[in-house]
C-alpha positions in Angstrom: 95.7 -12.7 293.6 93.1 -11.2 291.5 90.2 -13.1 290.4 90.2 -13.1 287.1 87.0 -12.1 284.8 85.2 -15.3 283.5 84.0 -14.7 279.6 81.1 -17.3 280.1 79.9 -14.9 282.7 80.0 -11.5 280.8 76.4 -10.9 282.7 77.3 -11.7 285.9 80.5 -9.5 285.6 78.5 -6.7 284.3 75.9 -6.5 286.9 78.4 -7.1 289.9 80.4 -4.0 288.7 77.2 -2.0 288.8 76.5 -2.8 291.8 80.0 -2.7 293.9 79.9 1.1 292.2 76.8 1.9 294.2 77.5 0.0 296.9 81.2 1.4 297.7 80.4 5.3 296.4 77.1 5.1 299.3 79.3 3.6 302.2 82.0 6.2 301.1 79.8 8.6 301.5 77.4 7.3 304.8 81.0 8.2 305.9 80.3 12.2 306.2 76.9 11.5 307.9 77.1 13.5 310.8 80.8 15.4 309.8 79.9 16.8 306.7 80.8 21.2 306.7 76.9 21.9 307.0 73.5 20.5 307.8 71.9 20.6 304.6 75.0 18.7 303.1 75.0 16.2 305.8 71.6 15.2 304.8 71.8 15.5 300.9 75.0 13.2 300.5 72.9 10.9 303.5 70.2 11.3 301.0 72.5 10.1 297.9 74.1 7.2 299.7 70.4 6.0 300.5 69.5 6.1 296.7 72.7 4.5 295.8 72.0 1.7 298.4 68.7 1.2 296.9 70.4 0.9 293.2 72.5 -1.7 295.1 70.0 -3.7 295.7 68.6 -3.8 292.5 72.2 -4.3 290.6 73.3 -7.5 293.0 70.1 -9.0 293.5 69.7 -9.4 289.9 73.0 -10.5 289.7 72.2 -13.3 292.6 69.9 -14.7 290.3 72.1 -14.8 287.3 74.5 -16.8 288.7 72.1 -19.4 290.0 73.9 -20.2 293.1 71.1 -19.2 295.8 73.2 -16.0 296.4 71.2 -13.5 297.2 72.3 -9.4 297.5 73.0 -9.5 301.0 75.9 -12.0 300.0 77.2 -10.9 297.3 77.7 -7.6 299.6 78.8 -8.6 303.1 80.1 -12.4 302.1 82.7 -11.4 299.2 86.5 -10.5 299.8 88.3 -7.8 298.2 89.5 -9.5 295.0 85.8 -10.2 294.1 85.0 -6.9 293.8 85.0 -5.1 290.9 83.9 -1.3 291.5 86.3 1.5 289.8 89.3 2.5 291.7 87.7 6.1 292.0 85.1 5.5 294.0 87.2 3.3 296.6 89.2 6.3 297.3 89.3 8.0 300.9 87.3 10.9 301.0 90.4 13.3 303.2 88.6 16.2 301.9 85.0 17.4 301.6 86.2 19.1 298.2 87.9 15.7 296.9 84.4 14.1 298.3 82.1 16.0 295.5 84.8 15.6 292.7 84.8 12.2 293.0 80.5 12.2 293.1 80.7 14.8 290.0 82.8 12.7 287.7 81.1 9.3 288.5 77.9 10.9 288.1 78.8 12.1 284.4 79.6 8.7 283.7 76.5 7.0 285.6 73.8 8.8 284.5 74.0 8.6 280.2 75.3 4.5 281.0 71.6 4.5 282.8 70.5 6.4 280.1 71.7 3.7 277.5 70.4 0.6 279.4 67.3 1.9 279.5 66.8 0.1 275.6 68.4 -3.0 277.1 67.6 -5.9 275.1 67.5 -7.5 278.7 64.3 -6.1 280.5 65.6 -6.6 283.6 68.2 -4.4 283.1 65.9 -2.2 281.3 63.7 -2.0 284.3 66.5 -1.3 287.0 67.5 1.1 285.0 64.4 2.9 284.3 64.3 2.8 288.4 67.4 4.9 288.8 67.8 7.3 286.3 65.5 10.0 288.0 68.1 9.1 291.0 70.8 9.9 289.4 69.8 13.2 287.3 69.4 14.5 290.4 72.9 13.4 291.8 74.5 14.8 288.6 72.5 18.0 288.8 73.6 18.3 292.2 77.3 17.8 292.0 77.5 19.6 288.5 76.2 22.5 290.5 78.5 22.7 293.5 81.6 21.7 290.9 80.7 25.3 289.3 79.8 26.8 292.1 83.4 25.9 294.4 85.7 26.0 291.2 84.3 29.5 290.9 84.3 30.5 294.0 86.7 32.0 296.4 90.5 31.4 296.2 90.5 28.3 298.7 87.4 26.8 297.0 88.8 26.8 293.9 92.0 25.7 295.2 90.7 22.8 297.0 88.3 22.0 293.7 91.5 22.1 291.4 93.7 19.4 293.9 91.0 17.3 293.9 90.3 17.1 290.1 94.3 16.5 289.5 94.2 13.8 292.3 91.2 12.3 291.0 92.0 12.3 287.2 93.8 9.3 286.3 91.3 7.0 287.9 88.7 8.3 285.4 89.8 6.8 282.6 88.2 3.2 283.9 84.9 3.8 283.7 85.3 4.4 280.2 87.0 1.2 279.2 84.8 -1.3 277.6 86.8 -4.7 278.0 85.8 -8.1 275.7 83.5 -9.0 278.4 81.4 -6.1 277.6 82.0 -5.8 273.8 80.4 -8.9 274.3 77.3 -7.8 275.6 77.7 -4.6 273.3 76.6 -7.1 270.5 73.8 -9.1 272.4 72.3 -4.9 272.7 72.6 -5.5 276.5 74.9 -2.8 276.8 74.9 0.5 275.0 77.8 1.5 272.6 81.3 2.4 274.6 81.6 5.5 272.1 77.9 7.1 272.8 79.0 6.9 277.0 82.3 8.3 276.7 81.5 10.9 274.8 78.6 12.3 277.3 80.6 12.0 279.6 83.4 14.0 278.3 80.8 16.5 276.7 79.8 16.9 280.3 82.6 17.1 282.2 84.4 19.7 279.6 81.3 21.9 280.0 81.3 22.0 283.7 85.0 22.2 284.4 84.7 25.3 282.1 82.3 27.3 284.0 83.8 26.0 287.1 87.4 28.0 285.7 89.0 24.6 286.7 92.0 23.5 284.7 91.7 19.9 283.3 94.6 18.1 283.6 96.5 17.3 280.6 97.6 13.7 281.4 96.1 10.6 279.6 97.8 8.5 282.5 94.7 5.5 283.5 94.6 3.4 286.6 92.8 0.5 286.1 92.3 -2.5 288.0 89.1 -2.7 290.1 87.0 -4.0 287.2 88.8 -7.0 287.0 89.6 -7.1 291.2 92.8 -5.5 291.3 92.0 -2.8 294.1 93.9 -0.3 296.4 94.4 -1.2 299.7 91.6 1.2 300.8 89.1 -1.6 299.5 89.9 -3.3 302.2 89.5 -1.1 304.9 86.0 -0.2 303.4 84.8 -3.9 303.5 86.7 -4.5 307.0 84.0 -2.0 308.5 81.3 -2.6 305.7 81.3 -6.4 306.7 82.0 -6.5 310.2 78.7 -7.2 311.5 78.1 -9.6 308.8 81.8 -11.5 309.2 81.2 -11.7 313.5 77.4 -12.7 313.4 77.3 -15.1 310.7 73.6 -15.3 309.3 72.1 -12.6 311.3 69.1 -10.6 310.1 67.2 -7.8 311.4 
């Protein structure tokens, strides 16, 4: 069973999703290290799963100290079971294809990089500050991505083919990220968070743009899956975590 979000803990809930999007998107993609279609591919999404890792961090340390429990990142990573989780469905999803692999990096990086943008003027400094850490990051990742998007979708018959299945596969779980629930409407008001409206609307702005220049077809469905924010997950969560953990779950307390 799910757990389900507490409303007392708006903050904690907030910074945990954050942080389980960083944390799952990098191990997805620490998955091509070594078997991505080129060497200087290998090393960029190496690269990006290092800088999400880092934004990890950040995101679940802070939230450690928010709940007040002695929980530090490293726990809230390796020491949490599926149901606790609460990254988007998206970025859970197996990466089968290299061309499904930089969909799924293009459209969470439309969405991460104006949310950064909009806690930047966090009323809560800390937020503010982590923030202010990452958004260089992640203009780069959406730079990146936006440009291979283009680049494949315009490309050759099989690129564009490949580009095209993985948007329509990919679709439906994008709808998530842009849901604002009462947990956040909550912090909406307190000015922790920025306005759901102002992110969507980037995002979409974004995404319209490079789909067009990328002659990809956006899929007319307004058909969400939704779940992972509030611990609802695929199955594929768990095989993530089974070889995320692993080391963690066998050696109980070990550090480098």
């Amino acid at each position: 069973m799910a757990a389900k979000a507490n409303p007392a803990n708006g903050l904690f809930e907030f910074l945990l999703q954050m942080g389980d999007n960083c944390l799952i998107l990098a191990h997805r993609n620490s998955q091509w290290c070594g078997h991505a279609p080129a060497l200087e591919e290998d090393i960029a999404i190496s690269n990006i799963s290092l800088d999400l890792i880092g934004q990890t961090q950040l995101w679940l340390g802070l939230a450690g100290e928010v709940e007040g429990k002695g929980r530090v990142a490293d726990d809230l990573a390796y020491l949490r079971d599926a149901f606790d989780f609460r990254n988007l469905l998206l970025l859970e999803r197996p990466n089968e294809d290299f061309g499904l692999t930089l969909m799924r990096q293009f459209l969470f990086d439309a969405w991460h990089l104006p949310m950064l943008k909009g806690l930047m003027t966090s009323t809560d400094k800390r937020i503010a500050e982590i923030a202010e850490k990452s958004v260089k990051e992640v203009a780069y990742h959406l730079e990146r991505s936006s440009e291979l998007i283009i680049r494949l979708g315009d490309g050759s018959t099989e690129s564009h083919r490949r580009m095209q299945t993985s948007l329509d596969e990919l679709w439906s779980y994008t709808g998530e990220m842009l849901d604002f629930d009462d947990l956040d409407a909550a912090l909406v008001a307190e000015g922790v968070l920025p306005q759901s409206e102002s992110i969507a609307s980037a995002w979409k702005e974004h995404v319209t743009d490079a789909l067009k220049l990328a002659t990809l077809t956006t899929p007319d469905s307004d058909f969400v899956r939704r779940g992972g924010k509030n611990g609802i997950h695929s199955e594929h969560l768990g095989f993530v975590l089974a070889e995320m953990q692993f080391l963690q779950r066998a050696y109980p307390g070990a550090v480098w």
